[in-house]
N, CA, C and O atoms as a Tinker XYZ file with bonds, in Angstrom:
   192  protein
     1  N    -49.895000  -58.340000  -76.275000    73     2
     2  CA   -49.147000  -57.469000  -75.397000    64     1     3
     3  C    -49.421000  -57.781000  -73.919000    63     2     4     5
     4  O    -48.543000  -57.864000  -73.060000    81     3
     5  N    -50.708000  -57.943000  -73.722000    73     3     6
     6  CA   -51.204000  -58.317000  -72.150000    64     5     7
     7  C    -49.950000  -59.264000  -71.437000    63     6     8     9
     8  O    -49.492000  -58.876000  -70.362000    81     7
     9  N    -49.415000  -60.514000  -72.073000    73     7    10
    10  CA   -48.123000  -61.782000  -71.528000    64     9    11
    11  C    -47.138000  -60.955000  -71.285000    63    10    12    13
    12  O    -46.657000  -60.974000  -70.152000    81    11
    13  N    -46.575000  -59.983000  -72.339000    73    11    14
    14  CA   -45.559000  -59.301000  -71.634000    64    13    15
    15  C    -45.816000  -58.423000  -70.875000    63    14    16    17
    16  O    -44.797000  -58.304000  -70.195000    81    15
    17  N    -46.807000  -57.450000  -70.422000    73    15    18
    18  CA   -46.978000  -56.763000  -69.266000    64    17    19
    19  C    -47.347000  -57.409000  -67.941000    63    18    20    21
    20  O    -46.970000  -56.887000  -66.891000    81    19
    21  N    -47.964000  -58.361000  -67.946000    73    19    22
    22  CA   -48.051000  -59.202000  -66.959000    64    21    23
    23  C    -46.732000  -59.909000  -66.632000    63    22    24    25
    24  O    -46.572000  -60.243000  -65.458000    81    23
    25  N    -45.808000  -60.168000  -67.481000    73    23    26
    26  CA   -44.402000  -60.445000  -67.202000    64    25    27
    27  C    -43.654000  -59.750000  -66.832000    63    26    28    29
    28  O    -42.712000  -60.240000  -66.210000    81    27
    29  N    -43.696000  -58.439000  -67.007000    73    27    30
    30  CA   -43.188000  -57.518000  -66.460000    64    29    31
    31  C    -43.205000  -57.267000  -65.319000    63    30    32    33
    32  O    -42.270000  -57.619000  -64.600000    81    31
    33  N    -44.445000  -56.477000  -64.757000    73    31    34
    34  CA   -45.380000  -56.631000  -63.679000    64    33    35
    35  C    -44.823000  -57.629000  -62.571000    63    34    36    37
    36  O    -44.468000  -57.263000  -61.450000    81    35
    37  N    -44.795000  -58.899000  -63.022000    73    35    38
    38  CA   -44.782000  -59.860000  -61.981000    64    37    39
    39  C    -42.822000  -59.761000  -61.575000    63    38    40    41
    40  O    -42.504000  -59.794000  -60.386000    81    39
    41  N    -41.900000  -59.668000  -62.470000    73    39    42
    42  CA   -40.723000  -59.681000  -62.401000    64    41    43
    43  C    -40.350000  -57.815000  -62.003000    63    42    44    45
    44  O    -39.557000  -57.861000  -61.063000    81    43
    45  N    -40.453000  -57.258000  -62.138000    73    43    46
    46  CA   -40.343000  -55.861000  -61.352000    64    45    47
    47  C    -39.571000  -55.784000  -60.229000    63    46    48    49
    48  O    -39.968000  -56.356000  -59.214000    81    47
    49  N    -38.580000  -55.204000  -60.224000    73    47    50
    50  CA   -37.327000  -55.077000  -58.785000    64    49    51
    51  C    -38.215000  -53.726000  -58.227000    63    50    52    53
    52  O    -38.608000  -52.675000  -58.733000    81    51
    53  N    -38.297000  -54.364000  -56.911000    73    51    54
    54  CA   -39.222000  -53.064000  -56.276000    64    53    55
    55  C    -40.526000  -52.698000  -56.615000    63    54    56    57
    56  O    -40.978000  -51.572000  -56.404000    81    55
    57  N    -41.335000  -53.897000  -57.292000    73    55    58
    58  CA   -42.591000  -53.121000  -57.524000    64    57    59
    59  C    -43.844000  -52.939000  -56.443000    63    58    60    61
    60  O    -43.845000  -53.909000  -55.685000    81    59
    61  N    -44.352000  -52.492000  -56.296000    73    59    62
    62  CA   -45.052000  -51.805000  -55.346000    64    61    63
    63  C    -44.586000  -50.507000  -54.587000    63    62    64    65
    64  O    -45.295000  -49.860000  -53.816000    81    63
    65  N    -43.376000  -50.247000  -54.901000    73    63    66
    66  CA   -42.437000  -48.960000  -54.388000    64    65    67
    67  C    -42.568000  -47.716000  -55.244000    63    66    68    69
    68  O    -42.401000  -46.541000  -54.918000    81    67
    69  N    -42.960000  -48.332000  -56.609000    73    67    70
    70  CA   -43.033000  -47.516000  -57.415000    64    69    71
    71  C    -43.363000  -47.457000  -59.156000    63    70    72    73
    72  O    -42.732000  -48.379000  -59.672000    81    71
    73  N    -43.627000  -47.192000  -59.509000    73    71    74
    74  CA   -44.780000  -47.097000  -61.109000    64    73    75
    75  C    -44.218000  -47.609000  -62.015000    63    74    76    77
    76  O    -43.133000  -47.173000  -62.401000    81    75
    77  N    -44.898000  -48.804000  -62.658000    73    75    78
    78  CA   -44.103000  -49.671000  -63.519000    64    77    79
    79  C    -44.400000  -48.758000  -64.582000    63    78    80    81
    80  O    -45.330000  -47.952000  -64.612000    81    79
    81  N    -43.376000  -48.996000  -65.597000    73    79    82
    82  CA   -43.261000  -48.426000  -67.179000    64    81    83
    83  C    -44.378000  -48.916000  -67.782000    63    82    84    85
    84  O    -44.952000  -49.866000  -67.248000    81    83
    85  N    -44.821000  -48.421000  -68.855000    73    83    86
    86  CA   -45.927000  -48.453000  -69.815000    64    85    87
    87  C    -44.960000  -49.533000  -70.931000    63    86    88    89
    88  O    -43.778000  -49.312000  -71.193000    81    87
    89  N    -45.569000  -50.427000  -71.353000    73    87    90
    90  CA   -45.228000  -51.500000  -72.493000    64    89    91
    91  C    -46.279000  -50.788000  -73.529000    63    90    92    93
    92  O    -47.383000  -50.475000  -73.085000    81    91
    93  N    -45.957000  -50.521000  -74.913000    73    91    94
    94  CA   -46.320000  -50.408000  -75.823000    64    93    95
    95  C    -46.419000  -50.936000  -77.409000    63    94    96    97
    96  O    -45.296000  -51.040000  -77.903000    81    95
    97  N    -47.107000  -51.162000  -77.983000    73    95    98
    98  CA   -45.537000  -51.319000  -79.451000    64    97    99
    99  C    -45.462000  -50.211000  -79.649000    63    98   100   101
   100  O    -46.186000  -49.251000  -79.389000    81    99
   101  N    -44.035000  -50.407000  -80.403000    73    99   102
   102  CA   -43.094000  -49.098000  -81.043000    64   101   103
   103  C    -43.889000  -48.439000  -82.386000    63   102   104   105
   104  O    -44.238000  -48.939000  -83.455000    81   103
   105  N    -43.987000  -47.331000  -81.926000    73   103   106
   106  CA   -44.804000  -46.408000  -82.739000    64   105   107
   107  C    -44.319000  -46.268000  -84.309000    63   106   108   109
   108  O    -45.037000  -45.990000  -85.270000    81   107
   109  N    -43.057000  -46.509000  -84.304000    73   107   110
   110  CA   -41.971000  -46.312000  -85.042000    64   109   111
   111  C    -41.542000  -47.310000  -85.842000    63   110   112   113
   112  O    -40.564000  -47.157000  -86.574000    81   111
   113  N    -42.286000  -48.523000  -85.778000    73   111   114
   114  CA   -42.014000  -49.979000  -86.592000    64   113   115
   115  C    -40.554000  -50.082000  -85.900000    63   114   116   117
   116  O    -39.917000  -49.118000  -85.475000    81   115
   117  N    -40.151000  -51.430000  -85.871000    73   115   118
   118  CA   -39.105000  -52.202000  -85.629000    64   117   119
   119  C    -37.638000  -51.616000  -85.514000    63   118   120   121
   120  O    -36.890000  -52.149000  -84.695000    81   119
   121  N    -37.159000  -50.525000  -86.297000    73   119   122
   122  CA   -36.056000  -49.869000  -85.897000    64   121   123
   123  C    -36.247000  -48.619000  -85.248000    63   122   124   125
   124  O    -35.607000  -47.649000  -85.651000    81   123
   125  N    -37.277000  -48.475000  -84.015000    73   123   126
   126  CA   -37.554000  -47.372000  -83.047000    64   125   127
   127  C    -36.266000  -47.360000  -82.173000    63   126   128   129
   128  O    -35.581000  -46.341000  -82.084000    81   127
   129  N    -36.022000  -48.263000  -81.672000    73   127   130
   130  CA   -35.250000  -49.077000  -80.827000    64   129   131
   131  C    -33.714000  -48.757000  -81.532000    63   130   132   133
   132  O    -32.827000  -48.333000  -80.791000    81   131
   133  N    -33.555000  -48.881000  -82.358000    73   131   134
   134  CA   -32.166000  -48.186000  -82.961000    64   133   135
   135  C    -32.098000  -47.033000  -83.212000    63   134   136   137
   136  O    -31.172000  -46.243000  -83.025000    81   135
   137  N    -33.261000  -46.867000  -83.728000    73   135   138
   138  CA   -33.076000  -44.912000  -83.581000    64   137   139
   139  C    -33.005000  -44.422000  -82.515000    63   138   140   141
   140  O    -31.883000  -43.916000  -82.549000    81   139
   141  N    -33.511000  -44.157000  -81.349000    73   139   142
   142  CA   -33.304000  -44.226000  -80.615000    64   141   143
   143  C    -32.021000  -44.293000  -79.616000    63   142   144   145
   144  O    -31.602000  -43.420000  -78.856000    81   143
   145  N    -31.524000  -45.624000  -79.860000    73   143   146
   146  CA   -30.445000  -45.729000  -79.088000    64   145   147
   147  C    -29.054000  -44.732000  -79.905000    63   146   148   149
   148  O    -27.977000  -44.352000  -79.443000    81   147
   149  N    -29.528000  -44.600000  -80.942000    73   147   150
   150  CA   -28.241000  -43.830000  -81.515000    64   149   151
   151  C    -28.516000  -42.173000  -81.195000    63   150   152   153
   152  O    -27.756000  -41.214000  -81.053000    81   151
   153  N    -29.921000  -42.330000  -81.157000    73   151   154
   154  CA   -30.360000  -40.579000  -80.449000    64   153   155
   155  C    -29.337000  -40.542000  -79.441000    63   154   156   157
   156  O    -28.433000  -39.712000  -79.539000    81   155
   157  N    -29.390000  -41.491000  -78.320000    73   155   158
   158  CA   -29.283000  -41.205000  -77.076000    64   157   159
   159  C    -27.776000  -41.389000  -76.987000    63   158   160   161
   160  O    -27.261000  -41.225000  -75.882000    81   159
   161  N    -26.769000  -41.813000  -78.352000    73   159   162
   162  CA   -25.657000  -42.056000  -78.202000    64   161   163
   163  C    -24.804000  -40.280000  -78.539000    63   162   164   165
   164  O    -23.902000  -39.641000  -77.997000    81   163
   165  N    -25.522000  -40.117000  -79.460000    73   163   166
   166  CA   -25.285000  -38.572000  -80.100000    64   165   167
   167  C    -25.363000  -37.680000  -79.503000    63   166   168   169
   168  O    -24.435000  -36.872000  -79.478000    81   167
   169  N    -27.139000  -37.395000  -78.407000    73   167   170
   170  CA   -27.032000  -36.913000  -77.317000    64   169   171
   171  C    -25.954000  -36.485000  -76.186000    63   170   172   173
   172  O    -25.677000  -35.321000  -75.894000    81   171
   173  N    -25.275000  -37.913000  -75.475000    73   171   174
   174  CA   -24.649000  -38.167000  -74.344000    64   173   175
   175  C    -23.429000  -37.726000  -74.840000    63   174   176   177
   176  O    -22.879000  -36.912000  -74.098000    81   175
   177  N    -22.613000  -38.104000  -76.230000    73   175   178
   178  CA   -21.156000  -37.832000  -76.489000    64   177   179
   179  C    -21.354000  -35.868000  -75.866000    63   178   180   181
   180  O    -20.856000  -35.177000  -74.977000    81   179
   181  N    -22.212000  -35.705000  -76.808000    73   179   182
   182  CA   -22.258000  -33.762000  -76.498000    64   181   183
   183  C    -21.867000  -33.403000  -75.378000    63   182   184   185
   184  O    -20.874000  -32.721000  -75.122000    81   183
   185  N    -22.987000  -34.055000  -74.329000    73   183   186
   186  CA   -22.050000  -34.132000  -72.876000    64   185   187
   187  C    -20.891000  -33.720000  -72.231000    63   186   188   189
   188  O    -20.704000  -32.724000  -71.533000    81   187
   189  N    -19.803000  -35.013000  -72.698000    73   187   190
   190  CA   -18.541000  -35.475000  -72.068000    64   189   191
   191  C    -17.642000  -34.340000  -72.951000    63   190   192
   192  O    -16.421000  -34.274000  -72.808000    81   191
């Protein structure tokens, strides 16, 4: 994990302006990231 936070870190728009994100692994095994995005799709329709 350390290569990609240090990749991060170094590529950052604006960093020093303000608090880079936390890199983790997904707590959630491999389809966190789809759950997720469909949370946030289900969420947002409610919205509009």
């Amino acid at each position: 994990m350390e290569p990609a936070r240090k990749a991060f870190a170094r590529n950052l728009t604006g960093r020093g302006f303000r608090p880079a994100a936390g890199i983790e692994l997904a707590a959630l095994g491999p389809n966190a990231g789809l759950i997720g995005a469909a949370d946030l799709s289900r969420v947002s329709s409610r919205i509009r």
